[in-house]
C-alpha atoms as one frame of an Amber mdcrd trajectory, in Angstrom:
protein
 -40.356  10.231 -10.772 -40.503   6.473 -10.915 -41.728   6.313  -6.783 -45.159
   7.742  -5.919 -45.379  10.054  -2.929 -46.936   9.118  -0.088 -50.255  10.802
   1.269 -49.659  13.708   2.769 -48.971  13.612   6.874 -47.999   9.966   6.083
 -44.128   8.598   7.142 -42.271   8.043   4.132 -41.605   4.239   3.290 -38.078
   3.256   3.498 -36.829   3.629   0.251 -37.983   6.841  -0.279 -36.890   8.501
   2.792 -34.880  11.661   2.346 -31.016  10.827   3.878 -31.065   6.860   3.448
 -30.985   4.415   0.829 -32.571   1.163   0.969 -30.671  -2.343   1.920 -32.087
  -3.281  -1.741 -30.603  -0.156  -3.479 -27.169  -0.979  -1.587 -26.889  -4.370
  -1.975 -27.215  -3.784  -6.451 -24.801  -0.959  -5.793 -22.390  -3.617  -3.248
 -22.355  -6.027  -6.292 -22.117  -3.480  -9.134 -18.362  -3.090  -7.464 -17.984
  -6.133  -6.361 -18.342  -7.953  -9.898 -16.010  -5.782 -11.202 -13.520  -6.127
  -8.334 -13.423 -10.114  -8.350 -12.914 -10.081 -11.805  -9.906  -8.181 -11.942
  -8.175  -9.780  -8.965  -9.307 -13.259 -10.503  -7.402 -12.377 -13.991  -4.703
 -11.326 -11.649  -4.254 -14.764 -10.236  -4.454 -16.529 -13.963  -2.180 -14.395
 -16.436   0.735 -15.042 -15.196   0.223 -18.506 -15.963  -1.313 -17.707 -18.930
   1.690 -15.281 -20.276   3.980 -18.866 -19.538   1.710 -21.409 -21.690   1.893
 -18.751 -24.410   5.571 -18.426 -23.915   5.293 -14.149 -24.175   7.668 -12.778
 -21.956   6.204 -11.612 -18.402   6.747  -7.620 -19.270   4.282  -7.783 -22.246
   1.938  -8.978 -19.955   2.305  -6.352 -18.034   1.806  -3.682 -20.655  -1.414
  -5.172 -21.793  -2.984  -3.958 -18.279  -0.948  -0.610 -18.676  -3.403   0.142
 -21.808  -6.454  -0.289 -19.765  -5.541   1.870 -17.243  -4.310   4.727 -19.625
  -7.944   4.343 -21.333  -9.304   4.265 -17.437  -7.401   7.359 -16.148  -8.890
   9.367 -19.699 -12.627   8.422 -19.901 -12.935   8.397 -16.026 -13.578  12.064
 -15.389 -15.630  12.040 -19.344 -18.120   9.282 -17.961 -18.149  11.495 -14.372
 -19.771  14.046 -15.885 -21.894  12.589 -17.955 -23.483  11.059 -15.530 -24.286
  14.255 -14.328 -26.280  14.436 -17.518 -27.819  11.446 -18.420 -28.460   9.566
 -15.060 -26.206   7.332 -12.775 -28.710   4.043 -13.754 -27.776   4.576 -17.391
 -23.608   4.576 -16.597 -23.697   2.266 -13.997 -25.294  -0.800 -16.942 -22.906
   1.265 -19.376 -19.690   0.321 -17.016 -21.263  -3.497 -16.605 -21.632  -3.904
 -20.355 -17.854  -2.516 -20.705 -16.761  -5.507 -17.982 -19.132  -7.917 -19.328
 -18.165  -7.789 -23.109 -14.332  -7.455 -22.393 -14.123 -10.488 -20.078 -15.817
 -12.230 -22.342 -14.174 -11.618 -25.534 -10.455 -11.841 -23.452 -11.454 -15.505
 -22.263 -12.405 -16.304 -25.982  -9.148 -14.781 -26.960  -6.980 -16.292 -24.848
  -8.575 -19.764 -25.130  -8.084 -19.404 -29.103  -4.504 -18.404 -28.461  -3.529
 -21.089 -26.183  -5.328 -23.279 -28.197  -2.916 -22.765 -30.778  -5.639 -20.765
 -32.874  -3.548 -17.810 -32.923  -0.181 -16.878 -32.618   1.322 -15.999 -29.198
   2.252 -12.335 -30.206  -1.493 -11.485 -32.081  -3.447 -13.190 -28.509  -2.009
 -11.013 -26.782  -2.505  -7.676 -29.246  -5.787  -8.706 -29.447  -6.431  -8.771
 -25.775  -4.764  -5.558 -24.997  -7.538  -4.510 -27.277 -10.628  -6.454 -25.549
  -8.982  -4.980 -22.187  -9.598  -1.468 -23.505 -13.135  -2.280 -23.043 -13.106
  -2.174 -19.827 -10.989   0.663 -19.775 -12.598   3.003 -22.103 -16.324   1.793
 -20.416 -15.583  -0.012 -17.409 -14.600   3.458 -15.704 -18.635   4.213 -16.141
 -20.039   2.318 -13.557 -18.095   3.477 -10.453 -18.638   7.189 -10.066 -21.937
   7.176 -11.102 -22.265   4.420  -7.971 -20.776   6.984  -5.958 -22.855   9.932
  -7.372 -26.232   7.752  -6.820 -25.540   7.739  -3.140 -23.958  11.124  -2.415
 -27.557  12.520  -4.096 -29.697  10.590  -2.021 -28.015  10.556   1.783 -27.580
  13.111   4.013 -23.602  14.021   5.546 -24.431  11.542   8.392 -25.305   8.985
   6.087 -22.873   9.171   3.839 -19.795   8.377   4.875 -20.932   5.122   6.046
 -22.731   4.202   2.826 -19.774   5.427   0.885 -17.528   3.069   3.044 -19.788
   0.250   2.716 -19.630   0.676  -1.154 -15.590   1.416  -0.880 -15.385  -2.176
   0.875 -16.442  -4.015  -2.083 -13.403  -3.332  -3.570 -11.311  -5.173  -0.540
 -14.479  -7.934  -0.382 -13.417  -8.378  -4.271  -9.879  -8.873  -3.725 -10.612
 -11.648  -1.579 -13.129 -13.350  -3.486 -11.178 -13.126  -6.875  -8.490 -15.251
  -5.904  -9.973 -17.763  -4.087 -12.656 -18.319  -7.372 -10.139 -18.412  -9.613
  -8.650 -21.936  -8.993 -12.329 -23.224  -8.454 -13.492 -21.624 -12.059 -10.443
 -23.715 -14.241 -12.593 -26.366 -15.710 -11.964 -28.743 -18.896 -12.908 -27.168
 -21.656 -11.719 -24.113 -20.373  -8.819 -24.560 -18.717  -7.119 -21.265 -17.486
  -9.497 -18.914 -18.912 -12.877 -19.678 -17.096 -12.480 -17.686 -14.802 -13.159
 -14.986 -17.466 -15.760 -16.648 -18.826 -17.523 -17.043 -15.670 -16.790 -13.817
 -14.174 -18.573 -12.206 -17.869 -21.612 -14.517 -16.741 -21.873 -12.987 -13.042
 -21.486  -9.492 -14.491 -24.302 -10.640 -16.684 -26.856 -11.607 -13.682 -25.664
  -8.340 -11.655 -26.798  -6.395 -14.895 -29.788  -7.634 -15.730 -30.530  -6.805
 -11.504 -29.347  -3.236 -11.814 -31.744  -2.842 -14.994 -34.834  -4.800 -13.300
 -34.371  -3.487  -9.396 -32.829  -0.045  -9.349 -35.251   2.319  -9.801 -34.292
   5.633 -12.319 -32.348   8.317 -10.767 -34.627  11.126  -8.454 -32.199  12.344
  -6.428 -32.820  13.886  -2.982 -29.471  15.650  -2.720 -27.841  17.913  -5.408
 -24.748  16.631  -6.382 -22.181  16.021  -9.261 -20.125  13.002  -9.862 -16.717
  11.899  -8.564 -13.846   9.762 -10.002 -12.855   6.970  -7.739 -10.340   4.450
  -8.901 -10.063   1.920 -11.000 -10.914  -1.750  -8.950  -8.115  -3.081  -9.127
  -6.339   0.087  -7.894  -7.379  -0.599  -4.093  -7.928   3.270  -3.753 -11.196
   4.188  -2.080 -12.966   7.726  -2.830 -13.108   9.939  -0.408 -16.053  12.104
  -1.638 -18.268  13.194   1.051 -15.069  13.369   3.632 -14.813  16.592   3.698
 -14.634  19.191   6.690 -16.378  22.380   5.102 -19.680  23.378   6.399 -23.186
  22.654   5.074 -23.646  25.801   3.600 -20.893  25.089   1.523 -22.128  22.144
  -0.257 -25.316  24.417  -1.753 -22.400  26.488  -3.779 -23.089  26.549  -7.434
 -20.834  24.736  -9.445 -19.899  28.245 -11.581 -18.219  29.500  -8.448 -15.982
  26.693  -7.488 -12.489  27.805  -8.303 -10.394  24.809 -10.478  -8.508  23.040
  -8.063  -4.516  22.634  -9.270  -2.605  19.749  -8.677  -0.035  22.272  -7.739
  -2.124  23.720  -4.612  -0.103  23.569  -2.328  -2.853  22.363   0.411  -2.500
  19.184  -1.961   1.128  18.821  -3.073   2.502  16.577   0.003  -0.532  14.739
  -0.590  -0.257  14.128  -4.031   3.110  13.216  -4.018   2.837  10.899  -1.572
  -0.175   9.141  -3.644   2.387   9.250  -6.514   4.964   7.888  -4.666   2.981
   5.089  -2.810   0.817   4.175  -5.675   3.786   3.148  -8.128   5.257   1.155
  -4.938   2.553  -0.849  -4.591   1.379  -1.088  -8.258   5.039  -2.512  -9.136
   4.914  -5.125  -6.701   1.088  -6.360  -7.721   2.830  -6.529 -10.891   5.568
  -8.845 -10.147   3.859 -10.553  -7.640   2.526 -13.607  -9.508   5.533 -14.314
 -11.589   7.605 -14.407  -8.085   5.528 -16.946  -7.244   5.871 -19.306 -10.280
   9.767 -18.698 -10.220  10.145 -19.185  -6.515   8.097 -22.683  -6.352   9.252
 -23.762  -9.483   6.495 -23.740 -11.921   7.324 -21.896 -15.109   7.264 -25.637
 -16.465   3.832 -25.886 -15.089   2.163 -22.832 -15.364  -1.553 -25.000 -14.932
  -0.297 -25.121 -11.129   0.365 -21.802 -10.482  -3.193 -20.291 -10.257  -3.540
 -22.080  -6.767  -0.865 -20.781  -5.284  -0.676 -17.496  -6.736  -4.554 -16.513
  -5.611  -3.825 -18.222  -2.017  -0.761 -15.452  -2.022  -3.014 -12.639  -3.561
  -5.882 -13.968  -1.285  -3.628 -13.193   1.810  -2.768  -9.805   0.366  -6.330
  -9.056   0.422  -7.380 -10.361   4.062  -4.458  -8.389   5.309  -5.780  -4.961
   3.382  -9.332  -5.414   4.611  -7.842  -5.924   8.630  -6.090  -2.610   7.415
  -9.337  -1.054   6.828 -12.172  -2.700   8.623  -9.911  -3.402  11.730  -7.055
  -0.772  12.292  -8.090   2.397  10.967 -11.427   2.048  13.136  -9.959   0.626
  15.798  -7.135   2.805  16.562  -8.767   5.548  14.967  -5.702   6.215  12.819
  -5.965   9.713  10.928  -4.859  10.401   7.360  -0.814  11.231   8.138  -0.714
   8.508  10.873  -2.516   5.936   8.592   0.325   6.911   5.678   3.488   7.104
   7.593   2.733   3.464   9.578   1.676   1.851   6.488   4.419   2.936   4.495
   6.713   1.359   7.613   4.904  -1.918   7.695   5.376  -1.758   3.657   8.813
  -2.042   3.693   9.068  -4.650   6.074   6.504  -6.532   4.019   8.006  -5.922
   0.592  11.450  -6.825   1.884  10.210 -10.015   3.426   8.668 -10.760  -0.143
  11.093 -10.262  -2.068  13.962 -12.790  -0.611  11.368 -15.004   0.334  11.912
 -19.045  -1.127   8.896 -20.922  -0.158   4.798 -20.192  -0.421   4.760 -19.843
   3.006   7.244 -16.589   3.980   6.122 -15.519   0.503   2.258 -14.827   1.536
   3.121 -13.903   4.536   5.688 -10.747   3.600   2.633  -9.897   0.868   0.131
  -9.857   3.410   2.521  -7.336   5.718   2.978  -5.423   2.282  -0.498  -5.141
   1.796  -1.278  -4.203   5.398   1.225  -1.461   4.869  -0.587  -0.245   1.327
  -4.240  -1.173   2.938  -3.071   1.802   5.929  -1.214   4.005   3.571  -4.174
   3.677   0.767  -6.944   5.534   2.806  -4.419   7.926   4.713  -3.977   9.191
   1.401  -7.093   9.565   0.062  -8.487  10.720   2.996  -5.383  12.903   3.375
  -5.992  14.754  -0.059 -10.035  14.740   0.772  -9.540  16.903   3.886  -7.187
  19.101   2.396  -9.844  21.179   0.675 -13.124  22.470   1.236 -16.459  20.360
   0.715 -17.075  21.775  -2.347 -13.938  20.781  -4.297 -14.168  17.486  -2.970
 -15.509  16.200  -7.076 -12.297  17.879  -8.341 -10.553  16.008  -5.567 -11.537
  12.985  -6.279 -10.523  13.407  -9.655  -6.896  13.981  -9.225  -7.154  11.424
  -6.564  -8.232   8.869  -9.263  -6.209  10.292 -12.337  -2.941   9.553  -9.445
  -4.347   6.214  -8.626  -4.759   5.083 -12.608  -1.400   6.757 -13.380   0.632
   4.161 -11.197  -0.899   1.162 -13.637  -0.190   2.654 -16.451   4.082   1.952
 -16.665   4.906   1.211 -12.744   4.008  -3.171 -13.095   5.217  -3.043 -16.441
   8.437  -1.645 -15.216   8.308  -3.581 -11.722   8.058  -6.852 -14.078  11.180
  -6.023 -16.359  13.204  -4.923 -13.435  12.605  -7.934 -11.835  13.349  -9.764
 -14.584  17.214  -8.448 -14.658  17.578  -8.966 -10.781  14.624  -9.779  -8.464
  16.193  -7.906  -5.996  16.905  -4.997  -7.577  13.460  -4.751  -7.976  12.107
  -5.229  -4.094  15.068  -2.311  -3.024  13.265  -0.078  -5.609   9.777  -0.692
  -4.433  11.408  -0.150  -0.456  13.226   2.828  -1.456  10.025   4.543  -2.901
   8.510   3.908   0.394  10.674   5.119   2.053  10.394   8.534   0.411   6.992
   8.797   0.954   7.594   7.957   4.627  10.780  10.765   4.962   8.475  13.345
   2.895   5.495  12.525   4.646   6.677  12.877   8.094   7.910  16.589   7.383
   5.455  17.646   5.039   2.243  16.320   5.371  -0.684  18.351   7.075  -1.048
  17.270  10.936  -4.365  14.623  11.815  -5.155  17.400  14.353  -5.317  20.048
  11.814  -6.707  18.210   9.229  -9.891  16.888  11.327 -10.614  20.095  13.225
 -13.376  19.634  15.804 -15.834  17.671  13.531 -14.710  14.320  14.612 -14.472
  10.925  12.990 -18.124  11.482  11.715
């Protein structure tokens, strides 16, 4: 509505031509996620330090995330479709507002609290609280990314531009921790980085309200769920193998699609499985690292270190995604049962490691393993069912992804407080499951795939 056509027999200008989106239009979307997934993955690097200078014992930090996920995994799918309803523009600034107000109000918490402003117990309470922000509203902003592009590119298209979009979330995790140590200033101290990170949401707003034109799709379509940033999941709408004809079905006729289906069950479980492995050992990951170099009595210290581990974790999920997959051309069940291998050699490198240096490096093998098994997954669960369940899909898909946050670190972190390695033969062992289960149950790559190909 916002575009004017062109004169008739005239080529349509870039932006407005049906099956692509413009490198504009992509780049607000690339940052929409991106913001969000720096942010997270900077807090990551800082809280543990900041749970130590507040002297709160590392499991309460911990749950404080676990109520931002619960409030993710419940207003996900509400925000999905409402988007259907009132525009993807309108949820996307919704979800920025959500990140921008509860960064903010979390740094101004916690720099009251350490501060000495407020008690330990009541920072904390209170930030749980600001955290729900971005729970509750936070969960906007990606599927109405998602639905944006799936209504304006055509199946060639989409994949890639979905992948591009998916990739933010891996460019985030990168970028997060290596900001983090940069963005502790005086003044500040451990909680710029959420003051700063509430400033570049800011500037990607203001963008997304000046730039993006209102939605006019060229595609019927209805919103997904992806996961929550700091999940590492990436959607897998648009994956799937049905034929054209099928995406035109009205939504009245689509069946609900049961997490007991059994075209989904191995998949699912497998997700379940995987996703608490992985979300127990982000969890305990940064309070390894100030116990293993010493520097519970310095907590200022251990941002550094901890994002340079996190950092590595990253790197080594993006060569999962950007390198191997492609490059070996790794199906869903292949992709799960090698990463899930290379997992447990990570996480059991990790977690008898004494020094920074074997500690990145068995994180980075862990993550490798999760940045392989991550995909297979999702991809896994995508191809199990026709193109027209795929927003159902991708709802379960999510609602498993969120449901590992929402006890698995918390639970990770007090483990690991009674016996560290207690806690790494857990996180194998659950691997290991999903490996055993996966190689007899899940669906073959051959079957799954067909004859359309990697496109």
């Amino acid at each position: 509505m916002s575009e004017t056509a062109p004169p008739p027999g005239t080529p349509a200008p870039p932006p407005a031509k049906p099956g692509t989106i413009s490198r504009e239009r992509l780049v607000l979307l690339y940052m929409v996620m991106l913001t969000t997934a720096a942010g997270n993955t900077a807090m990551q690097s800082v809280m543990p330090s900041i749970g130590t200078s507040l002297g709160v014992a590392d499991v309460w930090i911990s749950l404080a995330y676990s109520w931002s996920a619960v409030l993710w995994v419940a207003t996900a799918p509400f925000w999905a479709r409402r988007s259907d309803r009132r525009g993807r523009k309108t949820m996307m600034a919704l979800g920025m507002v959500g990140f921008i107000s509860s960064f903010a109000l979390c740094g101004i918490l916690l720099w009251l609290g350490l501060n000495g402003y407020l008690t330990a117990f009541l920072t904390l309470a209170l930030f749980a609280l600001a955290r729900g922000l971005y729970g509750g509203f936070g969960s906007a902003a990606p599927p109405a990314v998602q639905a944006y592009i799936a209504s304006r590119t055509d199946r060639s298209q989409r994949t890639n531009a979905l992948s591009l979009i998916a990739s933010s979330f891996g460019l985030g995790t990168v970028i997060g921790p290596a900001l983090a140590p940069l963005l502790i200033f005086p003044g500040a101290g451990l909680t710029g980085p959420f003051l700063i990170f509430a400033l570049f949401g800011l500037a990607t707003l203001v963008a997304l309200r000046l730039r993006l034109p209102n939605d006019d799709p060229a595609f019927e379509t209805r919103s997904g769920v992806v996961p929550a940033p700091y999940g590492t999941g990436t959607s897998a709408n648009g994956a799937g193998r049905a034929e054209d004809e099928d995406e035109q079905q009205a939504a009245e006729d689509i069946p609900d699609l049961k997490w007991t289906d059994r075209r989904l069950r191995p998949w699912l479980v497998a997700g379940l499985l995987g996703g608490h492995a992985q979300a127990m050992v982000l969890g305990i990951a940064g309070f390894l690292v100030l116990d293993r170099l010493g520097l519970r009595a310095t907590p200022d210290e251990g941002a550094g270190p901890i994002g340079l581990v996190l950092m590595a974790g990253a790197i080594a999920t993006l060569l999962a995604q950007w390198g191997l997959i492609p490059t070996f051309k790794l199906g869903p069940r292949a992709a799960t049962l090698w990463g899930m291998a290379l997992a447990i050699v990570g996480i059991l490198m990790f977690g008898w490691a004494e020094s920074l240096h074997p500690i990145a490096l068995g994180f980075a093998i862990a993550s490798l393993g999760f940045g392989l098994f991550r995909p297979g997954f999702t991809a896994g669960a995508s191809l199990a069912v026709r193109r027209s369940e795929q927003g159902q899909v991708s709802g379960i898909v999510a609602s498993i992804n969120g449901a590992a946050y929402v006890v698995a670190p918390a639970l990770g972190v007090w483990i690991y407080g009674h016996s560290d390695h207690a806690a790494f033969i857990i996180v194998a062992s659950l691997c290991a499951m999903v490996a055993v289960l996966g190689w007899r149950g899940l669906q073959a790559d051959a079957d799954l795939t067909g004859e359309t190909g990697a496109s």
